[in-house]
Structure formats: structure tokens, C-alpha cells
C-alpha positions in Angstrom: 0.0 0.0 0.0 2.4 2.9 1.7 4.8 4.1 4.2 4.3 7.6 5.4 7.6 8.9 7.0 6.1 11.5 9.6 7.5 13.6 11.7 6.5 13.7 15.3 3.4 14.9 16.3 1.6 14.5 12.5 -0.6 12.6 13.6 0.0 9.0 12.7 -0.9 7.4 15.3 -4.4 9.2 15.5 -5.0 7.8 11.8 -3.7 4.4 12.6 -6.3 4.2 15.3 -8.9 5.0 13.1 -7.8 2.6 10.1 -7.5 -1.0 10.7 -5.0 -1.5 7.0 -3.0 1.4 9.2 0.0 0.1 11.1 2.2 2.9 13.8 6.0 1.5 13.6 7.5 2.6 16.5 11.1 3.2 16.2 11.4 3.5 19.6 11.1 -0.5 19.7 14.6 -0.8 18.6 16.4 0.5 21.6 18.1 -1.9 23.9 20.2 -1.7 27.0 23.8 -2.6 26.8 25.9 -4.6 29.5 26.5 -0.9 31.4 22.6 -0.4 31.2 22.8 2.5 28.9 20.2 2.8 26.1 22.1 1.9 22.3 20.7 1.2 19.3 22.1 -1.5 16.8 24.3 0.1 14.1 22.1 -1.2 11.4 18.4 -0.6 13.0 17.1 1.6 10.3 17.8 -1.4 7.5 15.9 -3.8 10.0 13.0 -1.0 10.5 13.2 -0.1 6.8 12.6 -4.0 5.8 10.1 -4.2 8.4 8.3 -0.6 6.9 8.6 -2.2 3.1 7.1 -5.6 4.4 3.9 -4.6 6.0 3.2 -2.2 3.2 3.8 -5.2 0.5 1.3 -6.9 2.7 -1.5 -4.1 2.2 -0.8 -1.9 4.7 -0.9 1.8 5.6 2.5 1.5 7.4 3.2 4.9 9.6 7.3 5.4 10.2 9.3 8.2 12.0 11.5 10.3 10.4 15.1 9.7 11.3 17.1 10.5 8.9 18.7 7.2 8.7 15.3 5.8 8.0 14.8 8.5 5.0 17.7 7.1 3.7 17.5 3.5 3.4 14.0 4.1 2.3 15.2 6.1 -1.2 15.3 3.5 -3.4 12.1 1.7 -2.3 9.8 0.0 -4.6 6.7 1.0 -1.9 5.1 4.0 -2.5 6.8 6.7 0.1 4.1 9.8 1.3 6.4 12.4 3.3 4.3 14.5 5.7 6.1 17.2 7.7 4.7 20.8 9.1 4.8 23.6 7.2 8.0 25.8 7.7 5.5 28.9 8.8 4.3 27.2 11.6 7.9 26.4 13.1 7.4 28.3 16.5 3.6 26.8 17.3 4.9 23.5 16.0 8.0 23.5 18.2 5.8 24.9 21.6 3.4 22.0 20.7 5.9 19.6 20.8 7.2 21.0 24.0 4.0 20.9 25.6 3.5 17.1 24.5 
């Protein structure tokens, strides 16, 4: 179907929970803690996520992805339609105290 590469607070996760073809993708299921406890991510996550991404969408999904820029990257050259949504540069500030206020 897709992957929309979102940036925080677009709202893909309310449209997932209104679409059952919709899956959220959270990156932040690819942290891990190392043998000192501190939070590391494996050097090649965004290939796994990316994979993951292109796999649910071959399946029929709506598949909703953040927008690291890692992620952007590996996802280039995908066969899957990519949709890109991001704020519009004019509402930087209200974006940015929106996030804050998350």
C-alpha cells in the first residue's frame, strides 16, 4: 500500500487508530540496553525498520514510520510507495511549543 515517514506529532498514530489497514511502527522499539545499562541502538536498525516498513506495506498496509534520517535514507530507493508528511515551515514556533507541551 504505503509508508508515510512522519514527523513527530503529525498525527500518525491518530489515523492508525482510526484505520484498521493502518500500522504505527515505532522506532522507539529498537532501543536496547547494553551490558553498562545505557540505552544503544544496533548500528544497522534503520535497514531492520526499513525492511520491516517495506514488508507490512507489500502486505496491504498503511504503514506509519518516523522520520530519522537514517530511516529516510534507506528508504530512497524503495519499490513502496513513500508519502512524506512534515509541518509547514510557517508554523515552526507553534509547531515547536506544541511539541514542548506534548
Amino acid at each position: 500500500m504505503a509508508i508515510v515517514i512522519g514527523y513527530q506529532g503529525v498525527g500518525k498514530s491518530t489515523m492508525c487508530r482510526k484505520y484498521a489497514d493502518c500500522v504505527d511502527l515505532e522506532s522507539s522499539s529498537f532501543w536496547f540496553k547494553d551490558e553498562n545499562e545505557n540505552p544503544k541502538r544496533w548500528d544497522n536498525w534503520f535497514n531492520i525498520y526499513g525492511n520491516i516498513a517495506e514488508h507490512l506495506s507489500h502486505q496491504g498496509h498503511i504503514v506509519c514510520i518516523a522520520s530519522h534520517f537514517a530511516v529516510r535514507q534507506r528508504l530512497k530507493n524503495s519499490s513502496e510507495k513513500i508519502i512524506v508528511v512534515v509541518p509547514a515551515l510557517e508554523l515552526r514556533d507553534r509547531w515547536v511549543k506544541r511539541l514542548y507541551y506534548r
